[in-house]
N, C-alpha and C positions, 0 to 999 in steps of 0.2 A: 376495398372493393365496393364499387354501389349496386345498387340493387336493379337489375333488369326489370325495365315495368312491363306490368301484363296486364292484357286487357281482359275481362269477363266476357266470356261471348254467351247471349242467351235468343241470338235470333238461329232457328236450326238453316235459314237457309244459308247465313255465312258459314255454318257448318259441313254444308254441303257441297260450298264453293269449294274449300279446303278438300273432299273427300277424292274427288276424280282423280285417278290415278295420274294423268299429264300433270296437271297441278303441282301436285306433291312432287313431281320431277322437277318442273318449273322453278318450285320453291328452293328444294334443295339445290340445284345445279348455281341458284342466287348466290344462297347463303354460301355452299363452297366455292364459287369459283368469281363472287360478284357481278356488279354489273354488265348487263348487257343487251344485245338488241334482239329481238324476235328472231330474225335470221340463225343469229348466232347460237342460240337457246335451241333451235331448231336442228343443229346438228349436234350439241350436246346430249337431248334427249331425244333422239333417233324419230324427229315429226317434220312434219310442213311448216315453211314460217307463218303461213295462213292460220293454221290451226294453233301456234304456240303465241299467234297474235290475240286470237281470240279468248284463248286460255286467260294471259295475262292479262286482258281487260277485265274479267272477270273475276281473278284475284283483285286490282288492283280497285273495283268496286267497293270490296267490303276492305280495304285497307292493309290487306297482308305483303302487296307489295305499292312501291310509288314510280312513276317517271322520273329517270334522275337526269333531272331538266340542267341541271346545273355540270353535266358531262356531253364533249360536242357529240353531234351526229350528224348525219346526211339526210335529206329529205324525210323520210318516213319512218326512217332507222334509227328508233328515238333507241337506248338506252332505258332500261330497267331494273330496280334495283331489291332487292328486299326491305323490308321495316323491321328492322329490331325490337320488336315485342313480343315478350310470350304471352301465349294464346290460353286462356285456365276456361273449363266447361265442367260439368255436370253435377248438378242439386239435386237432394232430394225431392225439389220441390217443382222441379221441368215439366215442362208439356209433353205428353207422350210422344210431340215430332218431335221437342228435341232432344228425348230422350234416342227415338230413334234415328235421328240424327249422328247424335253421341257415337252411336254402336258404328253408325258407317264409316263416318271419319277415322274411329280407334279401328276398325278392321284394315282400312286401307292403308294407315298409317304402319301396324303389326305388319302387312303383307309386304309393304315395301322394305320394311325394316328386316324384315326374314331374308329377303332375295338379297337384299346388303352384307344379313351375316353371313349366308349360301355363300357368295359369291368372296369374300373374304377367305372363306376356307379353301373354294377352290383352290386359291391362286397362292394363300398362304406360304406355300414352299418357296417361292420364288422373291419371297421379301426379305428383307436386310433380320438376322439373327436378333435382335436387339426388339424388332418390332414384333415378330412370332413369341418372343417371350413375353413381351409386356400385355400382348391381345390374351384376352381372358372372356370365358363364361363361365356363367355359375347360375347355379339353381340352388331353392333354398325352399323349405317348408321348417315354418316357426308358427308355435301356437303362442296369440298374442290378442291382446283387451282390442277393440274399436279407437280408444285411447293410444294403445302403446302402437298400433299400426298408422295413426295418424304422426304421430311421433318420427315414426320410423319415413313417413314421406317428407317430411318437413327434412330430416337431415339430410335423406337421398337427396332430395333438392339443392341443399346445401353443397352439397361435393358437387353435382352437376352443374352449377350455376357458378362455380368457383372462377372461371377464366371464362363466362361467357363474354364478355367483352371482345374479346378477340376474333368473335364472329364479324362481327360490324366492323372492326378496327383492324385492320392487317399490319400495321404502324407496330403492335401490340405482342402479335406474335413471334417468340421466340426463333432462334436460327434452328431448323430442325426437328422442330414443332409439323404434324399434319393433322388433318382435322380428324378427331376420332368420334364413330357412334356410340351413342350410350341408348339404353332403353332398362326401362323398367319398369314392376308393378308389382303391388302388394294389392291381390283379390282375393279374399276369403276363397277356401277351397270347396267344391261340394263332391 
């Protein structure tokens, strides 16, 4: 397996490009379902192609997503793709914007991640027996050093990053394979 590259982001306004809720729709609808054109994106995430046009420039400024110039299209119906890179933020040592930065994007990110797992359980009964057993949540309070919690992101990582390839590569994935959410966090409790 190689190693997904990531880029450090330390400008908050790319932070914030990512934070708007269309965006995040934008992105994911990419990354699940690939390339495609404004239009198209537009009925995906329930907007205008005007506004999913403008979205996507926007991403595609600070480099989260590209034109995939090298797919045909029609006149103005270019085709957009996502960039396979994971995105890593927040130091000790940030600027108060982009520490608050930080907090909008991980909020918008959380929120949508929420209405993913909401809307997962809604429908849960109606999915194949095989996929209701393997979907799982878990909650967990461990007392653990600054060390052994760092630790513990580093492996998290590891398991999550295990088949990321197959985000980009559809070549890759398995017969029966669908894309599953993962999310996680180890924050000190107060």
């Amino acid at each position: 397996m190689s190693e997904m590259p990531v880029r450090d982001i330390t400008d908050p306004r790319m932070l914030r490009a990512m934070a708007h809720p269309v965006r995040l729709k934008l992105l994911n609808a990419l990354v699940l379902q690939g390339p495609a054109t404004a239009t198209e994106l537009a009925e995906r995430v329930d907007d205008t192609p005007a506004n999913c046009s403008w979205h996507l420039r926007q991403l595609a400024k600070f480099g989260f997503i590209e034109e995939a110039a090298d797919l045909p299209y029609k006149g103005r119906n270019r085709p957009w793709r996502w960039v396979p890179v994971g995105n890593r933020w927040g130091s000790p040592d940030d600027s108060p914007e982009l520490t608050a930065a930080s907090a909008e994007v991980a909020g918008a990110l959380l929120g949508m991640e929420l209405a993913e797992h909401n809307a997962w359980q809604a429908g849960k009964a109606a999915e194949p027996p095989e996929w209701q057993t393997a979907a799982f949540t878990t909650q967990n309070i461990a007392w653990l050093t600054a060390e052994e919690l760092a630790k513990a992101q580093e492996e998290v990582r590891e398991v999550l990053m295990r088949h990321y390839e197959r985000a980009a590569e559809p070549a890759k994935r398995p017969e029966g394979s669908r894309p599953v959410r993962f999310i996680a966090w180890g924050v000190p409790a107060y």
